[in-house]
N, C-alpha and C positions, 0 to 999 in steps of 0.2 A: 867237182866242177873246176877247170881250170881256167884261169882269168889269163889277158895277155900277159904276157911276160918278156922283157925287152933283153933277158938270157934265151929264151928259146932260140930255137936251130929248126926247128918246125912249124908246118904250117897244115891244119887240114882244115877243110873245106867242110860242112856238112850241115847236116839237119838231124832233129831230134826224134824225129820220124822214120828216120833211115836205119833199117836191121843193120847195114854194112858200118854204116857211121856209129853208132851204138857200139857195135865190137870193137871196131879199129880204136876208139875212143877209149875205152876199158882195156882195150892191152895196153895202150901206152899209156896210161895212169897204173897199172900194175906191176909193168918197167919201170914205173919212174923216170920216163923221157918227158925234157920240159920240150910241149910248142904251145904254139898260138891255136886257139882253136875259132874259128869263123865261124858263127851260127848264121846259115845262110835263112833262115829265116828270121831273125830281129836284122840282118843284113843284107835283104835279095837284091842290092846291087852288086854286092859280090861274087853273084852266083856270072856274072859276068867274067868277074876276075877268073875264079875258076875255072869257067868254058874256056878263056884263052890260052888258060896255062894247059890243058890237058887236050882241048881239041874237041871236048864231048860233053853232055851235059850231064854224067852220070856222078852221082857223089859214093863217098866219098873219094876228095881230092888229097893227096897227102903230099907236098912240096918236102923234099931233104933241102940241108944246107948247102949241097951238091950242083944243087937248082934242077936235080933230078927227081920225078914226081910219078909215084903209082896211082892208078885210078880204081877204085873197087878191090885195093889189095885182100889178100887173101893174110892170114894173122902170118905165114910163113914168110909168105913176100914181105911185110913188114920188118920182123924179127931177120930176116936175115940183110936187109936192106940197113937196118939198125947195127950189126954186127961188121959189114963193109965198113961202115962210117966208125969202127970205133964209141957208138952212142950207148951201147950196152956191152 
């Protein structure tokens, strides 16, 4: 479980219900990327936050330091989204 952290460079978006958030979540804990992780459910006014950053209400939402944000990434689109930025 990762708590916010005021080094992170990340931000996702999600729920603990979510197959996609579930994943995305355990690959970047097996990277060892630090972000903030939003439980959109002890937080559902954030799922606002969310919707405006990506346009759509589908989670997972994953913000880079970039201010560039995948929605539903795929572990590739991450890992290579991570490699752009130098994070891994």
């Amino acid at each position: 479980m990762t708590s916010p952290d005021s080094t992170a460079t990340i931000t996702m978006f999600g729920a603990d219900w979510c197959r996609d958030c579930i994943r995305t979540k355990k690959q970047l804990d097996e990277l060892g990327v630090a972000y903030d992780y939003v439980d959109l459910v002890a937080e559902p006014a954030a799922a606002d936050v969310a919707r405006e950053i990506s346009g759509r209400t589908n989670i997972p939402v994953v913000v880079y330091p970039d201010s560039t944000h995948h929605v539903e990434p795929s572990n590739a689109d991450v890992e290579s989204k991570l490699r752009e930025l130098a994070l891994i």
